[in-house]
C-alpha positions in Angstrom: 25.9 33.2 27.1 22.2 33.4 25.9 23.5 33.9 22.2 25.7 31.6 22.1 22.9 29.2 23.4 21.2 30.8 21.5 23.1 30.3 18.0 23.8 26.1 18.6 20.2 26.1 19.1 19.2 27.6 15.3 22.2 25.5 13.8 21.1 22.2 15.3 17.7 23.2 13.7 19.0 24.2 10.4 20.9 21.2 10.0 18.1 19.0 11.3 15.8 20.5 8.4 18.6 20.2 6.0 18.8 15.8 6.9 14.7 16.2 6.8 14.7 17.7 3.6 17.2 15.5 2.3 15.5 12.0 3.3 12.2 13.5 1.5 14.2 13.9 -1.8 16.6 10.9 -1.6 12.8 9.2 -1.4 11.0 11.0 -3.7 13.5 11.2 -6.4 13.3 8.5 -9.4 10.4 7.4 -7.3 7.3 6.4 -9.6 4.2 5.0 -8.2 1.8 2.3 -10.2 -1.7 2.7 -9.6 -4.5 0.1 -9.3 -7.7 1.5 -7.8 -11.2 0.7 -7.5 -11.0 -2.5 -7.5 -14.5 -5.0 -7.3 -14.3 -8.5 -5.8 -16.5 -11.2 -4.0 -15.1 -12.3 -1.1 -16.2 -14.6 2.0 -13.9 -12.3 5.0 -14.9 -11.7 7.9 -15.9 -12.7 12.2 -19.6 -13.5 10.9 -21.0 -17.0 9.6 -22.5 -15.3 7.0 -19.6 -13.3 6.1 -18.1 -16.3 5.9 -20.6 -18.4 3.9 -22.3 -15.6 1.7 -19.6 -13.4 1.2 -19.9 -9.7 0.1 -18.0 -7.3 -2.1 -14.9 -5.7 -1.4 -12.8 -2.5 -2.3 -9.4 -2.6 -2.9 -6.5 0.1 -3.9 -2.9 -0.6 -4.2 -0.1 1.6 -4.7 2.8 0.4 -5.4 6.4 1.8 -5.6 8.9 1.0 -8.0 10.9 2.9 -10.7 9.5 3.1 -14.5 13.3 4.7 -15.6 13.9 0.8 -17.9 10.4 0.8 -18.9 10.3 4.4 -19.8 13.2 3.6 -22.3 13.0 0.2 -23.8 8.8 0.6 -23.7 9.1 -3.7 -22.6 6.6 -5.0 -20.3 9.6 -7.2 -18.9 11.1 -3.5 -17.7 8.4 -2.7 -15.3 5.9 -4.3 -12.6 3.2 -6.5 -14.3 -0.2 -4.9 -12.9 -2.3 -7.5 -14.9 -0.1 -10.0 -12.0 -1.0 -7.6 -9.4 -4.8 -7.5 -9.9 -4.3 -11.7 -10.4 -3.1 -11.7 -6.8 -4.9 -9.2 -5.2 -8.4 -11.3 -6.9 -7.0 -15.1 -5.9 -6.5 -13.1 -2.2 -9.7 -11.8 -1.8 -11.9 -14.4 -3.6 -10.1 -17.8 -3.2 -8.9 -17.3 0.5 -10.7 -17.0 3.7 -9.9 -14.1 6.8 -11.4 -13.4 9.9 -10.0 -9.8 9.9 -9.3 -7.5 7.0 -6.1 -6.4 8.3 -5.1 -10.2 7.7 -6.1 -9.8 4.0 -4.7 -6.5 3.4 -1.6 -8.1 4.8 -1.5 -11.2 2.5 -2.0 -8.7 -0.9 0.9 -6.9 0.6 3.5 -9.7 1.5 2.2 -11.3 -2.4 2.6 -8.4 -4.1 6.2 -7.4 -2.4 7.5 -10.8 -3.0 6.3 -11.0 -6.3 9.0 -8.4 -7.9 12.0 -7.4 -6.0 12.2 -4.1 -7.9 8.4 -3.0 -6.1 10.0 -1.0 -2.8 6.9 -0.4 -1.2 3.3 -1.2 -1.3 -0.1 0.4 0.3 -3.1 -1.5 0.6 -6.4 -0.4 1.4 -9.4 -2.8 1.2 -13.1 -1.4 1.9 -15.9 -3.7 2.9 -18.8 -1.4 2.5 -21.5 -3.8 3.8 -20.8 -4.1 7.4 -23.0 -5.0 10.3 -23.2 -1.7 12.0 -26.2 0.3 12.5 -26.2 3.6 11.1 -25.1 5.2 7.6 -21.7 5.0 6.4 -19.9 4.5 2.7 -17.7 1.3 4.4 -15.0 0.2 7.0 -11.5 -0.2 5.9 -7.9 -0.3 6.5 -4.9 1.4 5.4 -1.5 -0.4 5.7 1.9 0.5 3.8 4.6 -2.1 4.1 8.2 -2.2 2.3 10.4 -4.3 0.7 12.7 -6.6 3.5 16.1 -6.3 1.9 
């Protein structure tokens, strides 16, 4: 009775690894990734009059998901994701628009930059404001946020 119990148990798990495994490769197959880091801006975000008035610089670095198979071919700029548009959007985000919270201005690059191209699946944001009212020593604050494609 044990090893029968005993034998379900360690097929359930294979199988379960087996779906695991498969999701990872159905994902990370054909899946190329476009890379803008390091990005500098001005920006007035923040809880803070001053923040809000003076503005400060901010760090930003976007991946973003797609698939460079057309592009790879036919070397066009119409067969791939446009990162001169993305850095466009992610600059008229952080310098032309005012947020309390930089979760609210990661999440505006994000929703711009997925509605921007419907072949981009997935998008991370992360925007750094290194000068933060905080006592203490610290490189910057930041967020982190990943969001996909609604289809």
């Amino acid at each position: 009775e044990k090893d029968v119990w005993w034998g379900k148990r360690m097929r359930a798990q294979r199988l379960f690894s087996r779906a695991l495994l498969a999701g990872r490769r159905r994902f990370s197959e054909g899946k190329d990734k476009l890379l803008l880091h390091g990005l500098q801006f001005h920006g007035y975000h923040g809880d803070l009059p001053a923040e809000q008035e003076i503005g400060q610089k901010f760090l930003v670095d976007i991946d973003v998901w797609t698939s460079f198979a057309t592009a790879q071919k036919s070397d066009l700029l119409r067969d791939t994701v446009d990162y001169v548009k993305i850095w466009e959007m992610t600059k008229d985000s952080v310098e032309n628009k005012k947020f309390e919270m930089i979760e609210a201005l990661g999440g505006d690059i994000s929703d711009r930059i997925l509605a921007h191209d419907p072949r981009i699946e997935k998008v991370r944001v992360k925007v750094k404001k290194p000068q933060v009212c905080i006592p203490g020593t610290f490189n910057y604050v930041g967020i982190d946020m990943t969001r996909e494609q609604n289809r």
